[in-house]
N, C-alpha and C positions, 0 to 999 in steps of 0.2 A: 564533509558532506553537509549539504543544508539541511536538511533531512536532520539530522543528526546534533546539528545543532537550536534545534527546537522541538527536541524529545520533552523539555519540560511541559511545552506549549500541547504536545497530542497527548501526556500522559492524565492531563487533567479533562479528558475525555473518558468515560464511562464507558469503554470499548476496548476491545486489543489490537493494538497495531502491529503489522507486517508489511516487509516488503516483500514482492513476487514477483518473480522472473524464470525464465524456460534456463535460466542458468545451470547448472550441476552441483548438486549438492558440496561438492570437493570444491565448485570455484565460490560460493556462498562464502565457505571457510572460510576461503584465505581470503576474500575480499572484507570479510567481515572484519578476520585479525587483523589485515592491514591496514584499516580504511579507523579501526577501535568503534564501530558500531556496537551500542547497546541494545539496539531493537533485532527483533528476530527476521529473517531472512530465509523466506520458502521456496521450494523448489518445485515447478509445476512443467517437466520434460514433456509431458503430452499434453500441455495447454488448457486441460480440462477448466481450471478456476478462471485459466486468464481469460478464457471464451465467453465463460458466463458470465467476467464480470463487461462483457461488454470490450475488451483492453488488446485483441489477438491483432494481428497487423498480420498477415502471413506467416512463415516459421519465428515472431519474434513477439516481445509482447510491447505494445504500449508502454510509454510512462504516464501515471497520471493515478488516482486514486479510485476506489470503490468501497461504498456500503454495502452489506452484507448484513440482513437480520439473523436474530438466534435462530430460527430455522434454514439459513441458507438461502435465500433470497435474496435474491439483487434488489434493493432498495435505489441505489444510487450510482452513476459510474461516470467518472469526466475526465477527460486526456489533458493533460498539464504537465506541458514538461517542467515547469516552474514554483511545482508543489513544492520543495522543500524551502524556496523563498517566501512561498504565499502562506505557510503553514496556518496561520492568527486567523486567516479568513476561512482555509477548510477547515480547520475546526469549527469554527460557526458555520459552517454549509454541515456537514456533519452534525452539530448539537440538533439543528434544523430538523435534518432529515428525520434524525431517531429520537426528537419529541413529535415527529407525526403519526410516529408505529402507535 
């Protein structure tokens, strides 16, 4: 996964990373063991985070990233299906955002 191979590039971010998906916790697993992801992999079946961050496409959720301040606020959200390639730039859209908080 791209994503995954630029875990060094989002760790050096001052933030916690996740991936989210209306997926099922049990397909998370085994996507996770299979695929040897290190980052965490959340499960949101009623959509509630995927809504707020902006990412809900009907029953499914966007790909693409979002900020989230320490209170829970949507600072940021942009559909990219090519985040794990573009990784070097959304972390600079990211350092961006959360030196404006």
């Amino acid at each position: 996964m791209q994503l995954q191979s630029h875990q060094e590039t989002l760790q050096e971010l001052d933030a916690d990373v996740y991936a989210l998906s209306n997926d099922s916790p049990a397909d998370h697993a085994s996507f996770q063991s299979a695929a040897g992801l290190s980052y965490s992999l959340l499960s949101d079946p009623d959509m509630e985070i995927i809504e707020k961050a902006e990412m809900q496409n009907g029953n499914t959720s966007l790909r693409g990233y979002s900020v989230f301040g320490e209170d829970g606020e949507l600072l940021y959200s942009e559909e990219n299906d090519l985040f794990g390639q573009q990784a070097p730039a959304i972390k600079d859209q990211i350092e961006t955002v959360l030196a404006e908080q």
